[in-house]
C-alpha positions as a LaTeX table, in Angstrom:
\begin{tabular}{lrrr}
\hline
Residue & $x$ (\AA) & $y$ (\AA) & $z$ (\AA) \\
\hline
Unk1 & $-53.17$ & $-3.35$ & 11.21 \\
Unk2 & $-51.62$ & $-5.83$ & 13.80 \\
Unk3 & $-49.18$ & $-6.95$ & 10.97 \\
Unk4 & $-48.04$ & $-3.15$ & 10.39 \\
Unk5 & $-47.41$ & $-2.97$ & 13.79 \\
Unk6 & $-45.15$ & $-5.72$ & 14.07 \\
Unk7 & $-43.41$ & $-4.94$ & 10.92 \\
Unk8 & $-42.66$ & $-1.38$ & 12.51 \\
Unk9 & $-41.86$ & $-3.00$ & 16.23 \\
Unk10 & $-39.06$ & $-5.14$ & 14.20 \\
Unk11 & $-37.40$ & $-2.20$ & 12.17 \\
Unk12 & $-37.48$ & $-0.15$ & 15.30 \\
Unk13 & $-35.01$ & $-2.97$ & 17.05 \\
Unk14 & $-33.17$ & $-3.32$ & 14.01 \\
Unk15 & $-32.58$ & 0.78 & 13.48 \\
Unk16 & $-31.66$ & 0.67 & 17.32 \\
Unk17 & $-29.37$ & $-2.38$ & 17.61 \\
Unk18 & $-27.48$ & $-0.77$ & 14.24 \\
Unk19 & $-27.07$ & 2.62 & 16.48 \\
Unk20 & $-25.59$ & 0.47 & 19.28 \\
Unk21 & $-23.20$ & $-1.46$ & 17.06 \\
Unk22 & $-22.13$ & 1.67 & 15.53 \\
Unk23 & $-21.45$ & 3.52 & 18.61 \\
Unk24 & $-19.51$ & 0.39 & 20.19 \\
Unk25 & $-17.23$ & 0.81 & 16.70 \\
Unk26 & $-16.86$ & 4.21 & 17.72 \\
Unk27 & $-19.15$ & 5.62 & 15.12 \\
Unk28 & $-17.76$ & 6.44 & 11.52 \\
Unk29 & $-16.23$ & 9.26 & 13.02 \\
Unk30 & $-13.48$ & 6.80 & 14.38 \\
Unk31 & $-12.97$ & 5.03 & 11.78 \\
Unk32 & $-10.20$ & 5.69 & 9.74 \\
Unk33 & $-10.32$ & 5.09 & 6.01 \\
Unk34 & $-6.98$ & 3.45 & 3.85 \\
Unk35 & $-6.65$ & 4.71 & 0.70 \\
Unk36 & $-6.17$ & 1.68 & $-1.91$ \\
Unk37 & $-5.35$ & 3.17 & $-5.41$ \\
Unk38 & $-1.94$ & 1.90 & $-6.04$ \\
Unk39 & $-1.35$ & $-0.22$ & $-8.71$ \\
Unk40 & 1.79 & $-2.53$ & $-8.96$ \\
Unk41 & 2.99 & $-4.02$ & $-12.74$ \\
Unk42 & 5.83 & $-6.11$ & $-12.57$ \\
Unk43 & 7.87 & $-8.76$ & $-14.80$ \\
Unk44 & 9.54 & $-11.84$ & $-13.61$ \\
Unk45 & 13.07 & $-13.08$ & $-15.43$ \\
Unk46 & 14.11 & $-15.78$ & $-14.66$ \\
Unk47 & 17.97 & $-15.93$ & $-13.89$ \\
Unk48 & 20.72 & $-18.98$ & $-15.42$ \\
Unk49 & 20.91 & $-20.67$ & $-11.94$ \\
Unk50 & 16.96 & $-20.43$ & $-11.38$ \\
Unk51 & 15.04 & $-23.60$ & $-11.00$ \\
Unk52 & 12.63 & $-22.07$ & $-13.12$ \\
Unk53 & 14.60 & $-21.15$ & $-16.35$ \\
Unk54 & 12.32 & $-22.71$ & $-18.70$ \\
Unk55 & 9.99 & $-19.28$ & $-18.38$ \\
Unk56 & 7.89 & $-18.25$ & $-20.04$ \\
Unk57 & 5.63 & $-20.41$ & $-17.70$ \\
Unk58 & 2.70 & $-22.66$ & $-18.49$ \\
Unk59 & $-0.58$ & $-21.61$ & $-17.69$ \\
Unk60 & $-0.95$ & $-24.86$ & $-15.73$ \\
Unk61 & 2.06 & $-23.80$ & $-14.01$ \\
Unk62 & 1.89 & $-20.30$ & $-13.20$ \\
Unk63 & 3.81 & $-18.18$ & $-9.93$ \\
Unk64 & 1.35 & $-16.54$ & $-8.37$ \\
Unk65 & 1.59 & $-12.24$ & $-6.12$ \\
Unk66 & $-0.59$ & $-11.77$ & $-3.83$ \\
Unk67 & $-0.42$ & $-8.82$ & $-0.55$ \\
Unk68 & 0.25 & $-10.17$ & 2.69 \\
Unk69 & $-2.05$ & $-8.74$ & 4.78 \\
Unk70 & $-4.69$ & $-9.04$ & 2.22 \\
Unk71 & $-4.43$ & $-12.20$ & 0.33 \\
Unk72 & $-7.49$ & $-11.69$ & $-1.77$ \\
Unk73 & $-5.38$ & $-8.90$ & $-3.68$ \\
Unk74 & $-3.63$ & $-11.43$ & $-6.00$ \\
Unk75 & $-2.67$ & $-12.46$ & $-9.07$ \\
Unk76 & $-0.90$ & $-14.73$ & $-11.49$ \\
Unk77 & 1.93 & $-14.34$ & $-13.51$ \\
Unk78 & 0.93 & $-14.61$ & $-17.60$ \\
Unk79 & 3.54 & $-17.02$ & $-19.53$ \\
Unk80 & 5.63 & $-13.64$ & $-20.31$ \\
Unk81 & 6.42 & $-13.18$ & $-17.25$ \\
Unk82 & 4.17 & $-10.31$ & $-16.58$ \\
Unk83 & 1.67 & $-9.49$ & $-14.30$ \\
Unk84 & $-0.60$ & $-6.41$ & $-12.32$ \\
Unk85 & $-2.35$ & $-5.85$ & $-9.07$ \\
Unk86 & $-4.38$ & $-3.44$ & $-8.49$ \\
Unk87 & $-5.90$ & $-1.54$ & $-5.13$ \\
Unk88 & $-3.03$ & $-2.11$ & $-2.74$ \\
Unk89 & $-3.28$ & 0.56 & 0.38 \\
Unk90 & $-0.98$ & 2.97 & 0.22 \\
Unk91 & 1.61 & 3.69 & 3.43 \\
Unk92 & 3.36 & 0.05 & 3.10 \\
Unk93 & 2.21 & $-3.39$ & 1.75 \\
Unk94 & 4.31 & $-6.68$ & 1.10 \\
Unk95 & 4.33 & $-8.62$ & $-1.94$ \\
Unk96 & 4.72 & $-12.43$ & $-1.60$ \\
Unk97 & 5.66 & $-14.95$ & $-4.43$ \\
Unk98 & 4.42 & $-18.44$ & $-4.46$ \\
Unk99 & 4.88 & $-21.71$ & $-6.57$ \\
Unk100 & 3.49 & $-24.80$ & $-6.47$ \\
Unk101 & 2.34 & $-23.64$ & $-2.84$ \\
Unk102 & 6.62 & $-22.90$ & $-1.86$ \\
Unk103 & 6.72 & $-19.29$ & $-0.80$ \\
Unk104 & 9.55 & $-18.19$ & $-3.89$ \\
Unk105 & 9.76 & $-14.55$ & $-1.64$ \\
Unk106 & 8.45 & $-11.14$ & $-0.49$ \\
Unk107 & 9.26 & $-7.89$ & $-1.21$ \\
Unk108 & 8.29 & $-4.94$ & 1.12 \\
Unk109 & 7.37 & $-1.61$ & $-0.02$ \\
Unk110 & 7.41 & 1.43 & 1.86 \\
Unk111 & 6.31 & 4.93 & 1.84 \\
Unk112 & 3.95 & 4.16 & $-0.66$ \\
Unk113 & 1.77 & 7.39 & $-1.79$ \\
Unk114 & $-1.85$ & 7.22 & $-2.96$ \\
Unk115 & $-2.79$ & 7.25 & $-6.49$ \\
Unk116 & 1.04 & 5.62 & $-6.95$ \\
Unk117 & 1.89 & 3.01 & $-9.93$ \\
Unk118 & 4.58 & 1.30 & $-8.82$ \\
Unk119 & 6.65 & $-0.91$ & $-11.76$ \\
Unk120 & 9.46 & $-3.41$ & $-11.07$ \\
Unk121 & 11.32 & $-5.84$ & $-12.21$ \\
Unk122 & 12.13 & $-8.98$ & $-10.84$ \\
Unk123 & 14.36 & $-11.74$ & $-11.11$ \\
Unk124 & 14.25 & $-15.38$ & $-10.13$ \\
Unk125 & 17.57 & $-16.65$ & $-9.08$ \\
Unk126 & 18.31 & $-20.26$ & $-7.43$ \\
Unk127 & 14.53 & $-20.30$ & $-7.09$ \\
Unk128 & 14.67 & $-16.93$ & $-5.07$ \\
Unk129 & 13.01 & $-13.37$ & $-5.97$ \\
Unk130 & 15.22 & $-10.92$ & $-6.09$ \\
Unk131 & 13.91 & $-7.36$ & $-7.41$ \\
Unk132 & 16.11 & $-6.20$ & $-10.08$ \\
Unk133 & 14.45 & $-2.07$ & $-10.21$ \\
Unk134 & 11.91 & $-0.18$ & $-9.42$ \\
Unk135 & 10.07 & 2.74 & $-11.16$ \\
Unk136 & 7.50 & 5.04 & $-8.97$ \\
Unk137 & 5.17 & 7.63 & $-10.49$ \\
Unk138 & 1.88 & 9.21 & $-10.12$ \\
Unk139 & $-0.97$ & 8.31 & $-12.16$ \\
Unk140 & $-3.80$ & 10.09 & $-13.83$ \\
Unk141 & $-4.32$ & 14.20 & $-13.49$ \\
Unk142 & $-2.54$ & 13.84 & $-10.22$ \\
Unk143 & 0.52 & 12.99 & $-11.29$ \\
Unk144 & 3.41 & 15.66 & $-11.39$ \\
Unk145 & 7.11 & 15.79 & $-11.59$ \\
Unk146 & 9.52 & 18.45 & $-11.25$ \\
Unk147 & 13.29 & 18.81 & $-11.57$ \\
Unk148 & 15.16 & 22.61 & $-10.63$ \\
Unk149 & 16.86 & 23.90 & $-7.69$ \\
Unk150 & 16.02 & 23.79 & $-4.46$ \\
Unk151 & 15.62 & 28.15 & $-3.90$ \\
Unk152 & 13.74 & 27.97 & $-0.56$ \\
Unk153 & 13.77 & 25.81 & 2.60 \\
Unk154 & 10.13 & 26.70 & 4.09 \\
Unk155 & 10.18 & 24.05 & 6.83 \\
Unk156 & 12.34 & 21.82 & 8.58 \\
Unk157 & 10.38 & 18.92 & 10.07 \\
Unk158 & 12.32 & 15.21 & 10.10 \\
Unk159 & 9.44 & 13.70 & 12.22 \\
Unk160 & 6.08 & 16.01 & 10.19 \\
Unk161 & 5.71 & 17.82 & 6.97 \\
Unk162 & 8.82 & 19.62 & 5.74 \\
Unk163 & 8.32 & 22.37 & 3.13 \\
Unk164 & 10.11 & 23.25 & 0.20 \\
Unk165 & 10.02 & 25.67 & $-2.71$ \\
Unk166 & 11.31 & 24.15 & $-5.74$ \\
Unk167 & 11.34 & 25.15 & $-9.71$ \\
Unk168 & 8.80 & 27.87 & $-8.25$ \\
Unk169 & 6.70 & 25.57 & $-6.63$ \\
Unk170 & 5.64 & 24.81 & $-2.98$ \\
Unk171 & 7.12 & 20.50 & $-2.17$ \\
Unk172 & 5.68 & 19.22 & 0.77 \\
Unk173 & 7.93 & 16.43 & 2.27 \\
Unk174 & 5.93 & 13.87 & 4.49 \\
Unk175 & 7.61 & 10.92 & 6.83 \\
Unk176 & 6.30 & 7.42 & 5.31 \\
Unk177 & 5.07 & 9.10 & 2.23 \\
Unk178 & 8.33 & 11.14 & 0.99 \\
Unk179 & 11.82 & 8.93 & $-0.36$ \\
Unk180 & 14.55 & 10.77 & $-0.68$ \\
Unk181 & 17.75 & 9.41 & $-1.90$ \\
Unk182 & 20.72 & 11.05 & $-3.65$ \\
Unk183 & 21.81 & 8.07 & $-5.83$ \\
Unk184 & 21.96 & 4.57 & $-4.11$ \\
Unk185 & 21.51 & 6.26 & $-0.44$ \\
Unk186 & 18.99 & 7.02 & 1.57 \\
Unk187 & 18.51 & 11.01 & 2.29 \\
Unk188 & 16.86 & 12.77 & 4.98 \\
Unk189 & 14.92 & 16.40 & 4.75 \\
Unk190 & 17.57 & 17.79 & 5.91 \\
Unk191 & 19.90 & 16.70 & 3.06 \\
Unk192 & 17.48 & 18.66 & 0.99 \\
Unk193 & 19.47 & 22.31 & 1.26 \\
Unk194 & 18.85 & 25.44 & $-0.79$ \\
Unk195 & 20.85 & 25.34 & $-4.06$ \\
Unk196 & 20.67 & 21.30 & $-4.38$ \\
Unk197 & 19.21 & 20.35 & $-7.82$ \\
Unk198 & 16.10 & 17.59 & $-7.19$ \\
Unk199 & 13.98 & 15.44 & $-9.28$ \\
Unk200 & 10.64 & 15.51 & $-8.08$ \\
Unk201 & 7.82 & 13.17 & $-8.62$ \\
Unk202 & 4.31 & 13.54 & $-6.72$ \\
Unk203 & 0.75 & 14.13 & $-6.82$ \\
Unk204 & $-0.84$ & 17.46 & $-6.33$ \\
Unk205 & $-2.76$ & 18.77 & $-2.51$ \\
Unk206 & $-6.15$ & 18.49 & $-3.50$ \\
Unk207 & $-8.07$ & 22.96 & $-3.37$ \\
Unk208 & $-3.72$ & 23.83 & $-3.35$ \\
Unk209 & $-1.07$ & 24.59 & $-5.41$ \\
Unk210 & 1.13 & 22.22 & $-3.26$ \\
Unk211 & 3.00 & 19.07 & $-4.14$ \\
Unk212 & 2.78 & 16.22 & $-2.12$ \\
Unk213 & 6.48 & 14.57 & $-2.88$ \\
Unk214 & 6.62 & 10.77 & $-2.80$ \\
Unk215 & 9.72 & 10.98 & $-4.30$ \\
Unk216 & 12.65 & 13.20 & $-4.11$ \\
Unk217 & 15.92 & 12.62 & $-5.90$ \\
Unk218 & 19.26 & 14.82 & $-5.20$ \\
Unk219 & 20.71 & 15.10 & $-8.14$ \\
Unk220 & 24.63 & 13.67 & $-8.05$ \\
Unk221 & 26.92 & 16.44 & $-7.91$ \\
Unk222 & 28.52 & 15.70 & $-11.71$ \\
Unk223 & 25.10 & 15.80 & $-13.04$ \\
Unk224 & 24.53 & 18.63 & $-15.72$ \\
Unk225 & 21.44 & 20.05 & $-17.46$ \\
Unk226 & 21.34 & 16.76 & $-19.67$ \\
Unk227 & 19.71 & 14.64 & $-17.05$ \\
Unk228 & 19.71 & 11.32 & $-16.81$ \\
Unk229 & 19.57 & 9.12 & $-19.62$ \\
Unk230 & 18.80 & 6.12 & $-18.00$ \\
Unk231 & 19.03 & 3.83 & $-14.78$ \\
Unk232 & 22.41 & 3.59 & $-13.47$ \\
Unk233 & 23.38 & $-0.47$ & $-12.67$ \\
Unk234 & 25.27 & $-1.58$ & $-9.92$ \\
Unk235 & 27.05 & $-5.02$ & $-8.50$ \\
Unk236 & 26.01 & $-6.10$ & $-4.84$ \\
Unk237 & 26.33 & $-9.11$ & $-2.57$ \\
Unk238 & 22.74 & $-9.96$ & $-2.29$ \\
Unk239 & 22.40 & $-12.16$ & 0.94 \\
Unk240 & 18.97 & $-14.01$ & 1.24 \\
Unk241 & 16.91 & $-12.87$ & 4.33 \\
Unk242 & 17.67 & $-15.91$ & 6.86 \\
Unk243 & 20.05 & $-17.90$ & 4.56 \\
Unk244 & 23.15 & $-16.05$ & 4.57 \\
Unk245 & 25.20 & $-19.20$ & 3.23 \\
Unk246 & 24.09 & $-18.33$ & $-0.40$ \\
Unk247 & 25.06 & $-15.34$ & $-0.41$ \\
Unk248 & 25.37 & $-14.20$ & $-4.24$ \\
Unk249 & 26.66 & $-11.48$ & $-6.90$ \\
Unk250 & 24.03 & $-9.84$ & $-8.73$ \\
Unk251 & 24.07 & $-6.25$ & $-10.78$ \\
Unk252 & 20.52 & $-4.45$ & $-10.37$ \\
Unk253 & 19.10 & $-1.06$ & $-10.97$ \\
Unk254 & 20.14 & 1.94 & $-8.90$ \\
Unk255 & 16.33 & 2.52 & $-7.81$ \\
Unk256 & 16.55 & $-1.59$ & $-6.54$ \\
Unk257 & 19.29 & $-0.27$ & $-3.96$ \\
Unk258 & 17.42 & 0.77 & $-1.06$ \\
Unk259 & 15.59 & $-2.09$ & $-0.72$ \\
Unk260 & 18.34 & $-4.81$ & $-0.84$ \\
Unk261 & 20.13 & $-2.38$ & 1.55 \\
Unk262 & 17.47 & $-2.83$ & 4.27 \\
Unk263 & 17.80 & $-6.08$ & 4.63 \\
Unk264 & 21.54 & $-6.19$ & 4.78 \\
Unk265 & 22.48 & $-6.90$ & 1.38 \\
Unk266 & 26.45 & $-4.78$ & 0.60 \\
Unk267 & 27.71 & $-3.23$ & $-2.13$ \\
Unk268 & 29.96 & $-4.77$ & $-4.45$ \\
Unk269 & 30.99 & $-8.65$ & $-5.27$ \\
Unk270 & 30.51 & $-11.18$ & $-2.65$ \\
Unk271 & 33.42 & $-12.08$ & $-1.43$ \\
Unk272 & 34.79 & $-15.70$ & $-2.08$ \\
Unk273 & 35.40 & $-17.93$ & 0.92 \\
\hline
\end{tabular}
């Protein structure tokens, strides 16, 4: 009887100092939960100059991804170059490369939607990642795209959720979640106008009709009912972050744009001298 006693004494102080700890955490209530369903599949080339141009790598050899702020997401690259990580939080997350224990580079990705596959390619030149494209879609039953005119402007919102009707349906346009670009540049909502033909890929409001856009793509003004038939190239002067002195030419995918643009890369050749 004494023993029960105790036994119930103990898991009273243990049920109590869990309440305490809970409420100093301010309870689940304040806790916020991050979504981490995207998966990333990429492929690594290695370029003429690259100090790695004997890929496919060795499996005693191997470059290994992981996520910055959360290390134990990682991987290694297979001897084809390819490789997948899976659970990264959506919002924003960067990738960093590795060799031999040399950081090779990192790539940053931004407005980053849940339930997102993200697939790139990737290139390794003078022993430097550079990403070559980049292909964003929705997975599973969530997954939608639609391409049509732009017949309604619902909402104007640059700094919350913009609304759109499109092709018939309702396009919800959310800050950090929503790219738009027209091309290689960067668009805002409000470059999204009634009559403008869009390509729209996103994931559908869950009890709605609505689309949550992640992406949003003006369509060029020359482009017809055809659509595209594939990923338009371009030549830029790709300066690395930090080491502006090798500066170099490289042609990448149009969707690869944005990226080397944030960090001050220009279009065209580098320029000799």
């Amino acid at each position: 009887m004494k023993l029960h006693s105790t036994k119930s004494v103990l898991a009273y102080f243990a049920a109590l100092f869990a309440a305490l700890l809970l409420s100093s955490c301010g309870g689940s209530s304040g806790s916020v939960a991050v979504e981490k369903s995207t998966i990333v599949s990429g492929k690594v080339v290695a370029g003429a100059k690259s100090a790695h141009a004997h890929l496919p790598l060795a499996a005693s050899d191997p470059i290994e991804v992981f996520v910055q702020s959360e290390p134990s997401i990682r991987t290694t690259v297979d001897a084809e170059g390819n490789f997948t990580l899976r659970g990264l939080p959506a919002g924003s997350f960067t990738l960093v490369f590795t060799h031999d224990g040399t950081t090779l580079g990192t790539l940053v990705f931004s407005e980053v939607a849940p339930n997102q596959q993200i697939t790139i390619n990737v290139q390794l030149v003078d022993a430097e990642i550079v990403l070559v494209d980049e292909d964003r879609r929705g997975i599973g039953n969530a997954g939608i795209e639609l391409e049509g005119l732009v017949q309604n402007v619902i909402t104007l919102a640059p700094t919350a959720d913009s609304r759109f009707v499109i092709a018939g349906r309702s396009v919800v346009a959310r800050p950090g979640v929503t790219a738009i670009r027209q091309g290689n540049t960067r668009k805002t909502v409000e470059d999204v106008t009634v009559g403008k033909r869009v390509h729209v890929k996103g994931t559908t409001v869950p009890d709605s009709t609505d689309v949550l856009a992640f992406e949003i793509k003006i369509q060029e003004d020359s482009t017809t009912g055809s659509g595209d038939t594939g990923e338009k190239k371009m030549t830029i002067c790709h300066i690395p972050p930090g080491n502006p002195a090798k500066a170099k030419t490289l042609e990448i995918g149009s969707s690869a744009w944005p990226a080397h643009q944030a960090h001050g890369d220009t279009e065209g050749a580098c320029k000799a001298g």
